[in-house]
Structures are given as structure tokens and as C-alpha cells.
Gaussian input, Z-matrix of N, CA and C with variables (Angstrom, degrees):
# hf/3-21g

backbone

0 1
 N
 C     1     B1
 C     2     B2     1     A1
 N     3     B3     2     A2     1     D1
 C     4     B4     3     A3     2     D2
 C     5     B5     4     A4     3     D3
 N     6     B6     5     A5     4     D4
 C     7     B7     6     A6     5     D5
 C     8     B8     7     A7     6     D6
 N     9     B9     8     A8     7     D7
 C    10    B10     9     A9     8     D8
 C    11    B11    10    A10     9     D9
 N    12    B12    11    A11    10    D10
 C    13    B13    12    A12    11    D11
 C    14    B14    13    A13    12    D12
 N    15    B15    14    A14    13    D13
 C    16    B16    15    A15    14    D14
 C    17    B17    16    A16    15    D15
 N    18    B18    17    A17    16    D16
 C    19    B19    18    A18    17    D17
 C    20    B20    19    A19    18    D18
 N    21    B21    20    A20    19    D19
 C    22    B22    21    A21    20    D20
 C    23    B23    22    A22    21    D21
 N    24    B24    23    A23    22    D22
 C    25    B25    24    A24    23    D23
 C    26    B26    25    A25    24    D24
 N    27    B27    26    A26    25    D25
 C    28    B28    27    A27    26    D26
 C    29    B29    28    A28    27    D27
 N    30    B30    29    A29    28    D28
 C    31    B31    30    A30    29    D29
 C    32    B32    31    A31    30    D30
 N    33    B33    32    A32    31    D31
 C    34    B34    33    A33    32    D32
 C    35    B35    34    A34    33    D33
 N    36    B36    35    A35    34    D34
 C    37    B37    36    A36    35    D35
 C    38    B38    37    A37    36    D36
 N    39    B39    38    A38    37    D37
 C    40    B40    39    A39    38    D38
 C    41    B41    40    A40    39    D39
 N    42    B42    41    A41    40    D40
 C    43    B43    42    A42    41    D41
 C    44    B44    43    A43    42    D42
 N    45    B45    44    A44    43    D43
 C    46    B46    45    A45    44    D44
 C    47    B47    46    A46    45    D45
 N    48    B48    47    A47    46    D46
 C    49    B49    48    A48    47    D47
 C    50    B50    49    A49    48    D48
 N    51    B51    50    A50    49    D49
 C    52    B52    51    A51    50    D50
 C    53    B53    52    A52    51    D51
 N    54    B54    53    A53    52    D52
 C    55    B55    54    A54    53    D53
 C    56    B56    55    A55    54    D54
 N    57    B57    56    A56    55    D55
 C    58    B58    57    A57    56    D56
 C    59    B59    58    A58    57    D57
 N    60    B60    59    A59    58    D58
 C    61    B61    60    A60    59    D59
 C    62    B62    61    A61    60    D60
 N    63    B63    62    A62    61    D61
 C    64    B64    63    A63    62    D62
 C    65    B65    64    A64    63    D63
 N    66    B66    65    A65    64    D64
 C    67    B67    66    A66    65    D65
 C    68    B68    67    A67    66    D66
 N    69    B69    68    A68    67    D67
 C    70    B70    69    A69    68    D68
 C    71    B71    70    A70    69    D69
 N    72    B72    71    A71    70    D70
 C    73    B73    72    A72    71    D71
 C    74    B74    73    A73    72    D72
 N    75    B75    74    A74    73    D73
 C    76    B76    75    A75    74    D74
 C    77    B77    76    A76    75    D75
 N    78    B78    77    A77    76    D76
 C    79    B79    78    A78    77    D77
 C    80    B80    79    A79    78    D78
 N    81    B81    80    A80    79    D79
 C    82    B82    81    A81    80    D80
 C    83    B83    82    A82    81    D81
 N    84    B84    83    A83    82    D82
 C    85    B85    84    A84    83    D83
 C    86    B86    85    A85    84    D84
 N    87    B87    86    A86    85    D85
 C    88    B88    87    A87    86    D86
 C    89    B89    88    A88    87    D87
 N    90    B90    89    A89    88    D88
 C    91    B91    90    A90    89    D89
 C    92    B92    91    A91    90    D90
 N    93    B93    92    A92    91    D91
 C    94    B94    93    A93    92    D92
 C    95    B95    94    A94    93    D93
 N    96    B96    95    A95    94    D94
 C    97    B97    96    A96    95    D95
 C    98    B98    97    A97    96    D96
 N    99    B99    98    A98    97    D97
 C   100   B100    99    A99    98    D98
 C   101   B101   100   A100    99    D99
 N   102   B102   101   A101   100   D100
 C   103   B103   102   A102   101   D101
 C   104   B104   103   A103   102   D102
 N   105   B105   104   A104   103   D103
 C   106   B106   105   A105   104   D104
 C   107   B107   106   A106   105   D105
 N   108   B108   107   A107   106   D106
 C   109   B109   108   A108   107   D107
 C   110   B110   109   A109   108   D108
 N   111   B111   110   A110   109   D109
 C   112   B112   111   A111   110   D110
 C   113   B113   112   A112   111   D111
 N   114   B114   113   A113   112   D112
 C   115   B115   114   A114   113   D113
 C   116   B116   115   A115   114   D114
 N   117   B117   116   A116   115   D115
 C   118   B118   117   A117   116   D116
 C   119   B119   118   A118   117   D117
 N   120   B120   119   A119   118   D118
 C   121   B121   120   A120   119   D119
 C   122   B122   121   A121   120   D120
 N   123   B123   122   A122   121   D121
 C   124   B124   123   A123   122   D122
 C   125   B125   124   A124   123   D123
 N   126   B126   125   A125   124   D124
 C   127   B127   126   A126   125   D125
 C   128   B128   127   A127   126   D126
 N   129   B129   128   A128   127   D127
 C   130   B130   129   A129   128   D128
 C   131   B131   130   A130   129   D129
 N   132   B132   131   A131   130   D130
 C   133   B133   132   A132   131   D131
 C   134   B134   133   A133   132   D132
 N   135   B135   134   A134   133   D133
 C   136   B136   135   A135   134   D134
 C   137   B137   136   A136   135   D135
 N   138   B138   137   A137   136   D136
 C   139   B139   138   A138   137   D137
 C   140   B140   139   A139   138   D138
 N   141   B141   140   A140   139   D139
 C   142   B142   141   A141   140   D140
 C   143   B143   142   A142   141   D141
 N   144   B144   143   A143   142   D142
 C   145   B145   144   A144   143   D143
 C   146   B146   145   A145   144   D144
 N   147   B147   146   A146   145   D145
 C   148   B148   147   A147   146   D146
 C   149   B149   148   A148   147   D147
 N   150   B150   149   A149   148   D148
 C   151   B151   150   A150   149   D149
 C   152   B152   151   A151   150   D150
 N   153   B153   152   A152   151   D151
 C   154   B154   153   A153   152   D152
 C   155   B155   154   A154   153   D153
 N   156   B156   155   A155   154   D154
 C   157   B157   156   A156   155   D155
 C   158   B158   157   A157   156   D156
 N   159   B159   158   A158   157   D157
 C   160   B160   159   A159   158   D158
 C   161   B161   160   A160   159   D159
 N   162   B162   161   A161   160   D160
 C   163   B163   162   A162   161   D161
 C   164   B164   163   A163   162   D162
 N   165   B165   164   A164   163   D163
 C   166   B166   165   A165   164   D164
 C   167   B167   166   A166   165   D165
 N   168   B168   167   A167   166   D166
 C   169   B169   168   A168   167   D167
 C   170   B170   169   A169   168   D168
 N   171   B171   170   A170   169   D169
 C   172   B172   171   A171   170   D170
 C   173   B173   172   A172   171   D171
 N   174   B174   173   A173   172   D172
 C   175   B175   174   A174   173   D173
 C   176   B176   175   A175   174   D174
 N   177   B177   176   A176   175   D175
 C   178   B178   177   A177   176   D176
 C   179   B179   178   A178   177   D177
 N   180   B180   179   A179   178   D178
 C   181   B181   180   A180   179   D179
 C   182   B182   181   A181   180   D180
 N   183   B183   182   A182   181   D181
 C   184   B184   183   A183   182   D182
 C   185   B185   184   A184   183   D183
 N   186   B186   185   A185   184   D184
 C   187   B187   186   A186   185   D185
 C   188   B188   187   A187   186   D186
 N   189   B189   188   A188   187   D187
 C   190   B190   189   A189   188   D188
 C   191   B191   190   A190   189   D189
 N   192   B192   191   A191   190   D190
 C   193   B193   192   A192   191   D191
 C   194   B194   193   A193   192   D192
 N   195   B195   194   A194   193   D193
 C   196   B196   195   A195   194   D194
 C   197   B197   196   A196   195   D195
 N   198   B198   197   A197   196   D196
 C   199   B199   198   A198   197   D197
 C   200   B200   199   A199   198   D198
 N   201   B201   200   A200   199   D199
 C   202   B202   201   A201   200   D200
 C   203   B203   202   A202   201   D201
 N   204   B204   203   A203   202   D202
 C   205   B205   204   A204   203   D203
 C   206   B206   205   A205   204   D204

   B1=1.4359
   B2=1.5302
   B3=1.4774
   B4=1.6862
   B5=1.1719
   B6=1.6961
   B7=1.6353
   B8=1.2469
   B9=1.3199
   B10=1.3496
   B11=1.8192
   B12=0.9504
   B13=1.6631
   B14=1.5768
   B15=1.3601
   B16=2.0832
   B17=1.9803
   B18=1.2203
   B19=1.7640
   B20=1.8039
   B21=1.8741
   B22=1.6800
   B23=1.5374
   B24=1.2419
   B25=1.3543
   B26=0.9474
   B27=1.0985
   B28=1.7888
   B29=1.1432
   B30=1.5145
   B31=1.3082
   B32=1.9863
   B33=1.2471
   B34=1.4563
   B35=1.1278
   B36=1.7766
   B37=1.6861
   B38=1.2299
   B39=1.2490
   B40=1.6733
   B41=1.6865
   B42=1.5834
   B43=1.7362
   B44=1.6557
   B45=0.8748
   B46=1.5221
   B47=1.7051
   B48=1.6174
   B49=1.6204
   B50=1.7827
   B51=2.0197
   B52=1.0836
   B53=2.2634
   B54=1.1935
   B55=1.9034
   B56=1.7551
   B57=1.8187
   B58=1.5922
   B59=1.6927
   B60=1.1307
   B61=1.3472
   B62=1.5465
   B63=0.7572
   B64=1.9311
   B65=1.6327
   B66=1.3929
   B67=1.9421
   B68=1.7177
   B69=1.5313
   B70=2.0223
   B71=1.2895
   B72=1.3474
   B73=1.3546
   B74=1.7460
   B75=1.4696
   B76=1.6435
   B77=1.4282
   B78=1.1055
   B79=1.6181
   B80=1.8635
   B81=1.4112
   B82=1.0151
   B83=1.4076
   B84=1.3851
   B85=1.4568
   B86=1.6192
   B87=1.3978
   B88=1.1988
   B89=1.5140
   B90=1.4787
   B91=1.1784
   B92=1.8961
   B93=1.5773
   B94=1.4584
   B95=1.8842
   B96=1.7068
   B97=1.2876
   B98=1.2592
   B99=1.1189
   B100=1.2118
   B101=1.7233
   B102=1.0226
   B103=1.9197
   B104=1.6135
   B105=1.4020
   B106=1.7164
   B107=2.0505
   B108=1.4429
   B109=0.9381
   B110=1.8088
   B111=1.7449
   B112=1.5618
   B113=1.1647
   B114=1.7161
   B115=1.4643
   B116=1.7569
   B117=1.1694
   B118=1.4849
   B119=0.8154
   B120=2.0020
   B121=1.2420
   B122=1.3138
   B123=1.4481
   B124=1.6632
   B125=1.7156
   B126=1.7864
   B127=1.4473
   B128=1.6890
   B129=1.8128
   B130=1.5083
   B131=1.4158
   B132=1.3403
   B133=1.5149
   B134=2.1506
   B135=1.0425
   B136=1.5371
   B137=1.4240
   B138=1.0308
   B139=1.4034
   B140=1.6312
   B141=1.2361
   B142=1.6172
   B143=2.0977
   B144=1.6201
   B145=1.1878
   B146=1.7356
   B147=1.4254
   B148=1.7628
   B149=1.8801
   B150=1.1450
   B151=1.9787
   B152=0.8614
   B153=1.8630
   B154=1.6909
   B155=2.1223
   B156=0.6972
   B157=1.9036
   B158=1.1400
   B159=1.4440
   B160=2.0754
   B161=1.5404
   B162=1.2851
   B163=1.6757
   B164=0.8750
   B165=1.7239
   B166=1.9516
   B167=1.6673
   B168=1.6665
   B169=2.0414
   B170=1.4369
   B171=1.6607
   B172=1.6826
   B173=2.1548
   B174=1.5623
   B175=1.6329
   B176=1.7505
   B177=1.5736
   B178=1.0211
   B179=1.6214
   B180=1.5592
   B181=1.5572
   B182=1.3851
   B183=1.2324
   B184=1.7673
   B185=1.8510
   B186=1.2339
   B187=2.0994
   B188=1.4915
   B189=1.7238
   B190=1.1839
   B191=1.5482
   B192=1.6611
   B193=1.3694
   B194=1.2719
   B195=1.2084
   B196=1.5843
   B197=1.2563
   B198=1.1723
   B199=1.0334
   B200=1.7931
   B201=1.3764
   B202=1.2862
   B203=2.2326
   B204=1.3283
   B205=1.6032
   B206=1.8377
   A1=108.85
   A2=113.28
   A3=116.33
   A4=117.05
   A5=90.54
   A6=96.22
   A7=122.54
   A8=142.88
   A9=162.21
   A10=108.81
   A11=118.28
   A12=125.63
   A13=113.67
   A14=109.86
   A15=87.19
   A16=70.94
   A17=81.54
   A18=95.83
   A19=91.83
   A20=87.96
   A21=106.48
   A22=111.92
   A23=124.67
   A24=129.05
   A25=125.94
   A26=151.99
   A27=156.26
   A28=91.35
   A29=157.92
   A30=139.86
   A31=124.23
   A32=113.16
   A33=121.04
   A34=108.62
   A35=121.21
   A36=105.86
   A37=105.22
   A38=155.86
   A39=147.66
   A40=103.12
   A41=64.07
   A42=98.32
   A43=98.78
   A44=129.17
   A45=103.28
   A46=90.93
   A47=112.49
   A48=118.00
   A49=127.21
   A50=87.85
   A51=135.32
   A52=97.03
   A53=86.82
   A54=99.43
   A55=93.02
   A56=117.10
   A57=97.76
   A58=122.94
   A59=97.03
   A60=115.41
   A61=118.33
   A62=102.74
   A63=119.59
   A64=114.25
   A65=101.54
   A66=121.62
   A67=79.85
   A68=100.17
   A69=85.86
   A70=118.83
   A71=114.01
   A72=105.34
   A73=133.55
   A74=86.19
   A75=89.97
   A76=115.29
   A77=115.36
   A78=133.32
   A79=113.09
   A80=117.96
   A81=114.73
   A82=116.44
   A83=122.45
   A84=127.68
   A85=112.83
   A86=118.77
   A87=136.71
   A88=109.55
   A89=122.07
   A90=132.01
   A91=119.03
   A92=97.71
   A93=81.03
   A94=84.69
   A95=123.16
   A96=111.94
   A97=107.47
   A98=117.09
   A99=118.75
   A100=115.95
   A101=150.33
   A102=153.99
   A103=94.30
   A104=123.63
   A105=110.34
   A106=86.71
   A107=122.96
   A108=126.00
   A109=98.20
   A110=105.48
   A111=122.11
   A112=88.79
   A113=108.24
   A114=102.31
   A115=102.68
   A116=129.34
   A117=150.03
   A118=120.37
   A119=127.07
   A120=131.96
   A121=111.04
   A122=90.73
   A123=112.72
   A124=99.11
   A125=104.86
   A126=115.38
   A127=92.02
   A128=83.64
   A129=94.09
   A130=113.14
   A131=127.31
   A132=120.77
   A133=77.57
   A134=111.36
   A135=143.24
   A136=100.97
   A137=134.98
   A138=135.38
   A139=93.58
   A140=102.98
   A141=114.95
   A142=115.97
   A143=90.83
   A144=83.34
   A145=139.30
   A146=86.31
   A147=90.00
   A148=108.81
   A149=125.52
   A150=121.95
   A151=69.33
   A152=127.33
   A153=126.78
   A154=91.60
   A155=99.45
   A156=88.75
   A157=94.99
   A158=136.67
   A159=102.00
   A160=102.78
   A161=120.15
   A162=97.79
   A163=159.10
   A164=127.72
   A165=120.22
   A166=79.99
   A167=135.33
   A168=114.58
   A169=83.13
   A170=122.35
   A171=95.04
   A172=107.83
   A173=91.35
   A174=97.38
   A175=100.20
   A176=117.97
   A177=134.71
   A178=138.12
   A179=88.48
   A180=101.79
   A181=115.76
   A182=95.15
   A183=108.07
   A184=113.01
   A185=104.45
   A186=102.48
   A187=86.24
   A188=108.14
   A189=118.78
   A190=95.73
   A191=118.22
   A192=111.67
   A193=123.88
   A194=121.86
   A195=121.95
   A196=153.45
   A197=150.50
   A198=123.57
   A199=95.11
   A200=135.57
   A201=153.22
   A202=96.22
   A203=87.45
   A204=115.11
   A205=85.48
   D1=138.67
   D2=162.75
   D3=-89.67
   D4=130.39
   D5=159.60
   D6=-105.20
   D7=-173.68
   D8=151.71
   D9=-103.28
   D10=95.14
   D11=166.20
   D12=-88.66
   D13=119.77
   D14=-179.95
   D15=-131.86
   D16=174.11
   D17=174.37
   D18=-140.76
   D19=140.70
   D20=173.99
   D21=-32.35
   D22=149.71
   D23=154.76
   D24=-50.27
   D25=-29.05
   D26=157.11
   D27=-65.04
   D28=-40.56
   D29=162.97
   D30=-6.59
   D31=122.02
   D32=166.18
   D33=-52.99
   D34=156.07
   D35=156.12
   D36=-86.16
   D37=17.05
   D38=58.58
   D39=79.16
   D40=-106.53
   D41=-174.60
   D42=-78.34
   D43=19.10
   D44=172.02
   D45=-107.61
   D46=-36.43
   D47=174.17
   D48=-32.91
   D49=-52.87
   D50=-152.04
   D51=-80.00
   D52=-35.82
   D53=-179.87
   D54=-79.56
   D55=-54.42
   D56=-170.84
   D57=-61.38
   D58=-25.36
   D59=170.55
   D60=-55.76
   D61=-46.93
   D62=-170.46
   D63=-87.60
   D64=-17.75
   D65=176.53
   D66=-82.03
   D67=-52.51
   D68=-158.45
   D69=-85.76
   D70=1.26
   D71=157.44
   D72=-104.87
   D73=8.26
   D74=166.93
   D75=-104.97
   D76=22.71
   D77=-174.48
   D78=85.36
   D79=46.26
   D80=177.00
   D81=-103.32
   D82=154.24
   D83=-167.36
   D84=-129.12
   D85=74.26
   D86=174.40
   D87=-36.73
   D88=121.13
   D89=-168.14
   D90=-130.30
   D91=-12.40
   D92=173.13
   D93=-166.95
   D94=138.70
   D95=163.56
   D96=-106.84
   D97=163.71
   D98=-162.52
   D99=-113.08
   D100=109.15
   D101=-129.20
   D102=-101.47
   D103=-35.84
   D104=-141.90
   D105=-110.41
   D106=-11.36
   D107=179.27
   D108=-122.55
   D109=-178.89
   D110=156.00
   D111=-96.14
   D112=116.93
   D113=136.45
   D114=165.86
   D115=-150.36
   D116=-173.22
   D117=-164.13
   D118=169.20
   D119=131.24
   D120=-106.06
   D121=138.92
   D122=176.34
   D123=-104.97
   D124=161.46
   D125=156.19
   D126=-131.29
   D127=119.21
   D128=-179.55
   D129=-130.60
   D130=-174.38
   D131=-157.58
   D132=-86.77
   D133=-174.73
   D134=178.37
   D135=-93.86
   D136=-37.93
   D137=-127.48
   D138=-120.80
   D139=-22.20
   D140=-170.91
   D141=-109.96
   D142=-13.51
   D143=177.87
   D144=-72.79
   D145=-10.74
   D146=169.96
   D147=-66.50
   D148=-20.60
   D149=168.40
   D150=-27.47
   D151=-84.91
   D152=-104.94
   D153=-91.84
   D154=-13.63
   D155=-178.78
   D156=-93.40
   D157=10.01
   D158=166.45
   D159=-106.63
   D160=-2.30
   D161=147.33
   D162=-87.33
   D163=122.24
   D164=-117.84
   D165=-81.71
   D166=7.05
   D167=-169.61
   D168=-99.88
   D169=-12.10
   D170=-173.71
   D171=-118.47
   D172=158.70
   D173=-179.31
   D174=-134.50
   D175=106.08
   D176=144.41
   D177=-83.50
   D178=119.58
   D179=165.03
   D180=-114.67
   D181=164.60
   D182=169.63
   D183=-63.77
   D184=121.76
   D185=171.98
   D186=-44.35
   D187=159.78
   D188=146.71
   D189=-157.71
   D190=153.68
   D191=156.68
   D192=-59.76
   D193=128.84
   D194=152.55
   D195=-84.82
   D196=106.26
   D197=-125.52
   D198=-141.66
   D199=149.36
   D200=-133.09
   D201=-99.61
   D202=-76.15
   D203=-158.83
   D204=-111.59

């Protein structure tokens, strides 16, 4: 499954290091970083994604398409 990980704006590049790190060692597979924000998408197991939600600099959701009309 994809996620979207961004971390708050007051975020360190720290903690943004400190989150890719912690996606890739719980079996996560970093797929895109992102330049105009902090953050990534990961494809990570389901089962593992609560690691990445107990750190209060990061907010994960599930990718989804979006769509306008």
C-alpha cells in the first residue's frame, strides 16, 4: 500500500532523515520525495504503518487518486 508521509513545517531536516529511515527499516520502499513540501511516498506493509504515525512532526495518509468533476 502507498502512503503519503509529509512532516509539519517547523519540522528539522532531522526528522524528515530520521522518518525515511524508520519507513526503510520497517520494510518500507520509498518511491517519490517530495521538493516544495517535507515529506514522501512510501509503499509500506499495513501492519507496520502505525511506526510512522506516533511521530507528533509526521501526518500519514493512505495515496489515493483525486479526482476534480
Amino acid at each position: 500500500m502507498l502512503y503519503n508521509v509529509t512532516l509539519k513545517e517547523n519540522a528539522s531536516p532531522e526528522e524528515l532523515s530520521k522518518a525515511k529511515e524508520t519507513a526503510k527499516s520497517q520494510g518500507g520502499d520509498i518511491k517519490h520525495e517530495f521538493t516544495l513540501i517535507k515529506g514522501f511516498t512510501v509503499e509500506f506493509p499495513d501492519d507496520k504503518v502505525g511506526v510512522l504515525e506516533t511521530n507528533e512532526h509526521i501526518h500519514v495518509e493512505q495515496d489515493a487518486e483525486v479526482k476534480t468533476q
